[in-house]
C-alpha positions as CSV (number, residue, x, y, z in Angstrom):
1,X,78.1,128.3,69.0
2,X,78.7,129.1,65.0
3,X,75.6,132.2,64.4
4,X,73.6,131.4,61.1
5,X,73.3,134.9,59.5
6,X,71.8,135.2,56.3
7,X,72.1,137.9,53.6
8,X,70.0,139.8,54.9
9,X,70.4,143.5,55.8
10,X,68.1,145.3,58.5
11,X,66.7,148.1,59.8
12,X,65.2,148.0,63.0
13,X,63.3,150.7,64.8
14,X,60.6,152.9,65.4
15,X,59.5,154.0,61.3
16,X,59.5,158.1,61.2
17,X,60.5,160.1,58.5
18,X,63.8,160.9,60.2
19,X,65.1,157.6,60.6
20,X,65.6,157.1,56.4
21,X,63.9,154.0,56.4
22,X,62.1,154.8,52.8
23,X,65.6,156.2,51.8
24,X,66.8,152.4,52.3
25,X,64.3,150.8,50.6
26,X,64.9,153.0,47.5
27,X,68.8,152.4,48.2
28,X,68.1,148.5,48.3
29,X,65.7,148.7,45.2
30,X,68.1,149.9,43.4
31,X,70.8,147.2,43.6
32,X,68.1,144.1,44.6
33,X,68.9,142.8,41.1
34,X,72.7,143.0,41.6
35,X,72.4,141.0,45.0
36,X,69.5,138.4,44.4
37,X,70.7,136.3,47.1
38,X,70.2,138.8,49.6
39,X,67.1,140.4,51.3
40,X,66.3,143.6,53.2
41,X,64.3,143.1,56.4
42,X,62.3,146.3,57.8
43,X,61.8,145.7,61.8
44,X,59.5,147.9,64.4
45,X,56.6,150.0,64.5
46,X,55.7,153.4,63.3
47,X,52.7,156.0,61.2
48,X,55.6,156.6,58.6
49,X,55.1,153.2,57.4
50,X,51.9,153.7,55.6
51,X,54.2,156.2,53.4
52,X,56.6,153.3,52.6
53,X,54.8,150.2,52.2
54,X,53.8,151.0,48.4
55,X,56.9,150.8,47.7
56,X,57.3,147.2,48.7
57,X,54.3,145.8,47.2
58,X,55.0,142.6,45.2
59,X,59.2,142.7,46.2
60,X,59.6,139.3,48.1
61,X,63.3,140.3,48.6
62,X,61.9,143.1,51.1
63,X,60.7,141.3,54.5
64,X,58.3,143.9,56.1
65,X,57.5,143.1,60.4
66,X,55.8,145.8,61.2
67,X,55.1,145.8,64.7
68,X,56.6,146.2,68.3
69,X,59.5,143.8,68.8
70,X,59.5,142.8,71.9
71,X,62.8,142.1,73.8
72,X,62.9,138.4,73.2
73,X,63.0,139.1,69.5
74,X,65.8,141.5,69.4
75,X,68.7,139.0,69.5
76,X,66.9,136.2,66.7
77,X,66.6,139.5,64.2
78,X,70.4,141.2,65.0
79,X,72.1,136.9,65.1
80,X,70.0,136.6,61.5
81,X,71.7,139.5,59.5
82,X,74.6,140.2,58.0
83,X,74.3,143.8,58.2
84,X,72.5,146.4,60.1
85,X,71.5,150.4,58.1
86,X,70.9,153.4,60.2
87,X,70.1,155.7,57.5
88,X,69.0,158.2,59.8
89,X,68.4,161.9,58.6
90,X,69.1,163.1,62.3
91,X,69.5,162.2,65.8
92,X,71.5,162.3,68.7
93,X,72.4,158.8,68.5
94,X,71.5,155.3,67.8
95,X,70.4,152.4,70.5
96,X,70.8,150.3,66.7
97,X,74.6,151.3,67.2
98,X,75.0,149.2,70.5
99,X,73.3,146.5,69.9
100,X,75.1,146.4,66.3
101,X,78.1,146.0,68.6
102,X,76.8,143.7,70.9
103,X,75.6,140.9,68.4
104,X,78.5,141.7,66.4
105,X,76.7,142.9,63.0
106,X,78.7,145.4,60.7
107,X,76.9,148.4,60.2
108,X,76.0,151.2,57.1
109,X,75.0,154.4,58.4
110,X,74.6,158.0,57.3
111,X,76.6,160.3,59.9
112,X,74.5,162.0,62.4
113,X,74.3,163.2,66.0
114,X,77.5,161.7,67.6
115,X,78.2,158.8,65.6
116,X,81.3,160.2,63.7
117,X,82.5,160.3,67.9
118,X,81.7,157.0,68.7
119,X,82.7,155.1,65.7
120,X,85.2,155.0,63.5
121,X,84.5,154.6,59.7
122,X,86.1,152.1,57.4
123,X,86.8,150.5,61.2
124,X,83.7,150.2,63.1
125,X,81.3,151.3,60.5
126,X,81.0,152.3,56.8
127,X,79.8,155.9,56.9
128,X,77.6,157.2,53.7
129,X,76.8,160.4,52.8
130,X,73.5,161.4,54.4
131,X,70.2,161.8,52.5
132,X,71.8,160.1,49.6
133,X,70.6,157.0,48.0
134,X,73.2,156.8,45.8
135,X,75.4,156.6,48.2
136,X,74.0,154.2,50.2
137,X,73.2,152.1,47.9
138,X,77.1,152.2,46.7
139,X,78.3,151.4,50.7
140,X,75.5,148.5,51.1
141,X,76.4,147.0,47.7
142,X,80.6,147.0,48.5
143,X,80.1,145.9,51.7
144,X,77.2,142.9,50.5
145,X,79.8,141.8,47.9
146,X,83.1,141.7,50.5
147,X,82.7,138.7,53.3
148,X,86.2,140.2,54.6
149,X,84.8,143.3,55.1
150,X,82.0,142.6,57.0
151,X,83.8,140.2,59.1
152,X,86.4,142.8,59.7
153,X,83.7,145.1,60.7
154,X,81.9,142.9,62.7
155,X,85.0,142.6,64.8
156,X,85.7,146.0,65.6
157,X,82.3,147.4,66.2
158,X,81.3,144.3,68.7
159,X,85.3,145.1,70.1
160,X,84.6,148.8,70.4
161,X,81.4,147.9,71.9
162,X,82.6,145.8,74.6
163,X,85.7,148.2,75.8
164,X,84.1,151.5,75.3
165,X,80.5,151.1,75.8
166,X,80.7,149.0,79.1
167,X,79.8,150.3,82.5
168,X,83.5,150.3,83.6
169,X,84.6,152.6,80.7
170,X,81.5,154.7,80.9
171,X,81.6,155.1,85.1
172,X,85.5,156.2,84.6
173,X,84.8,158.5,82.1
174,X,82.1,160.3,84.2
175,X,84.3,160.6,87.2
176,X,87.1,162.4,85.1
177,X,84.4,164.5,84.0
178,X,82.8,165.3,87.3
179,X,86.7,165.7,88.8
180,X,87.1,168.7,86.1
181,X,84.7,170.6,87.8
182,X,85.0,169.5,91.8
C-alpha cells in the first residue's frame, strides 16, 4: 500500500502564538519561489489565527483548514505530506512528534521542552534554531530539495517511534523507575 505524499509541508495544531505557526509562514514565504512545486498546509483551530491569516491572503501555495480536525482526518493530512514543522517557541512536548513517527513523516522542528531527549537530530529530526526564520527556512528548504533525506528521516523517526514510544518500552521504563525508589 505505496502512500501518495505530496510536496506539501504541515503544521497541524491548535494556532497560539507559542506554537510558531506565523514564524513558518514567514519561513515558507520566504523560499515559496525557490520550491514552486511544493505547498505549506496550516491544519487546526485557534484565536492566533486572525494574527496570521493576512499574511496568506492571495498565496495559493499556502492551504489554510482552519478548524477542529477531527480524528478521522488526522491520518489523510499526516499520509498527504512530505514533511511535518513544529516551530514551536516552547512546550513540554509535542503530540505532532508521535504521530510524525507513526505515519512515518520527517520532521523540522525548533528545539524545545524535551525534544532534544526524545529525538535525535540529523537522525530522527532536523533541529533549527528556535525563533529563527532564517533558519528554518534554511532546514525546510535542504530537506524539500533532498528525497534521500527525507526518506532517511522518515525511517528513523517512525523506527524510533515504534521501539521507544510503544507501551512495552514505556511500561519497562516506569518500573525501573518506580524500582529506584521501592
Amino acid at each position: 500500500n505505496k502512500i501518495d505524499r505530496k510536496k506539501c509541508i504541515l503544521f497541524f495544531g491548535e494556532i497560539r502564538p507559542n506554537k510558531g505557526c506565523d514564524l513558518l509562514v514567514d519561513a515558507f514565504l520566504a523560499i515559496k519561489d525557490k520550491i514552486p512545486e511544493w505547498s505549506l498546509t496550516i491544519a487546526g483551530k485557534g484565536y492566533y489565527w486572525e494574527s496570521i491569516s493576512n499574511k496568506v491572503v492571495g498565496e495559493t501555495s499556502i492551504k489554510p483548514i482552519i478548524k477542529f480536525i477531527n480524528d478521522d482526518e488526522v491520518a489523510d493530512l499526516f499520509n498527504s505530506s512530505e514533511i511535518a514543522c513544529t516551530p514551536y517557541l516552547n512546550g513540554s512536548q509535542s503530540g505532532v512528534a508521535s504521530l510524525a513517527g507513526v505515519f512515518g513523516v520527517p520532521l523540522v522542528s525548533f528545539r524545545f521542552g524535551n525534544m532534544e531527549e526524545i529525538l535525535t537530530d540529523n537522525k530522527d529530526v532536523i533541529f533549527t534554531d528556535k525563533n529563527n526564520v532564517e533558519s528554518l527556512s534554511a532546514s525546510l528548504l535542504e530537506l524539500c530539495n533532498d528525497n534521500e533525506k527525507r526518506i532517511f528521516l522518515s525511517k528513523n523517526i517512525t523506527k524510533t517511534c515504534s521501539e521507544h514510544w510503544n507501551w512495552d518500552s514505556i511500561s519497562k521504563e516506569l518500573i525501573l523507575f518506580y524500582k529506584r525508589f521501592l
